[in-house]
N, C-alpha and C positions, 0 to 999 in steps of 0.2 A: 504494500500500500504506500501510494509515492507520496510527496504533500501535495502534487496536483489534484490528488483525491480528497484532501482535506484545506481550501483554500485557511479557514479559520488558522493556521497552524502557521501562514506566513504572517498575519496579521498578528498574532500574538508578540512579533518582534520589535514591532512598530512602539515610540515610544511618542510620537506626535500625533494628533488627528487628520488623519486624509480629508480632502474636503474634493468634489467633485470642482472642476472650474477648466472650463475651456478658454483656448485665447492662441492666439499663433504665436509664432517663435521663431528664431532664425538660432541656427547652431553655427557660430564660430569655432571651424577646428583646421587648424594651420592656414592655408591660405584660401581655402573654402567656409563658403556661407551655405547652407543647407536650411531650408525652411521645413516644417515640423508644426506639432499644435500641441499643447498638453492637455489629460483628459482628468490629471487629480494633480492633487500639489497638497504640501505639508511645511511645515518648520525647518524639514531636514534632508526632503526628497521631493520628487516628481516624476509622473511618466506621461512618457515624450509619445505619442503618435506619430510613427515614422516609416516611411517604406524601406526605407534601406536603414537600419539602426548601426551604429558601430561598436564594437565588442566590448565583451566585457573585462573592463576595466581603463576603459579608454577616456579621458580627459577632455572638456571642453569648455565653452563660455559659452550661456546662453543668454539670450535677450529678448526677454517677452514684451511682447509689443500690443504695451496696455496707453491709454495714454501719455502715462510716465512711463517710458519704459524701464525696465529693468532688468539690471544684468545681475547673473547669477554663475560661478565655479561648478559645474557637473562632473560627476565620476561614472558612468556606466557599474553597475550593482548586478542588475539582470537583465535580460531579454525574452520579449515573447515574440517568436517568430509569425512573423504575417501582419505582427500589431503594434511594435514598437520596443523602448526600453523603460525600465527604472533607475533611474538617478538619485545620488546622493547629491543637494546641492549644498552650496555654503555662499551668502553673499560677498559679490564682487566688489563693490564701493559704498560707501557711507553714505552716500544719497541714496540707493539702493537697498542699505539697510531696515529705514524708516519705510520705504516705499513698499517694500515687501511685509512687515510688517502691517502696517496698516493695512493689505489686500490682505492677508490672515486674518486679521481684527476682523475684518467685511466676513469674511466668507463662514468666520465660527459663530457670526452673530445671525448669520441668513438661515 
C-alpha cells in the first residue's frame, strides 16, 4: 500500500495550511522564462501547474503575477507527472515578504 493510496499520509507532513489560489507565474530558471499557474500555495510551498515540470530538486525564482507581483526562491520537492510540481518556497525580497504575507492573510480569512 503506496501513500498514493492514502493521500491523508502526505498531508500529515504539512506544517502550514494549503489554501486553494490560482494566479499565473513565470518561472525564472537560468536564462529561461517558462510561464506556469499555481493551483494551492502555503507559508512554505506551492504547486506549480506545469506541462513540462523540472526535476526534483531543481532550483528557481518565481514571480506570481498578482498585481504586486511577487517573487519567490523555489526548490522542486515532488512531481506529478501530466500535472505539475511541489515546491518548497522561501521569499525573494523584502517587499515580497509583506506582499506575500498579506495574500496568506487574504486567503486564510476567505
Amino acid at each position: 500500500m503506496g501513500s498514493a493510496d492514502h493521500p491523508a499520509r502526505r498531508l500529515e507532513r504539512r506544517w502550514a495550511p494549503r489554501y486553494s489560489f490560482r494566479a499565473d507565474l513565470e518561472i525564472e530558471w537560468g536564462s529561461a522564462v517558462l510561464r506556469a499557474s499555481t493551483r494551492d500555495i502555503s507559508a512554505n510551498g506551492m504547486f506549480i501547474e506545469a506541462m513540462d515540470p523540472l526535476w526534483i530538486g531543481a532550483g528557481f525564482t518565481a514571480r506570481l503575477n498578482l498585481e504586486r507581483p511577487v517573487k519567490l526562491d523555489c526548490f522542486v520537492k515532488r512531481i506529478e507527472p501530466g500535472h505539475g510540481m511541489g515546491v518548497a518556497v522561501a521569499v525573494a525580497e523584502s517587499d515580497s515578504q509583506r506582499l506575500f504575507q498579506d495574500l496568506l492573510s487574504t486567503l486564510s480569512g476567505s
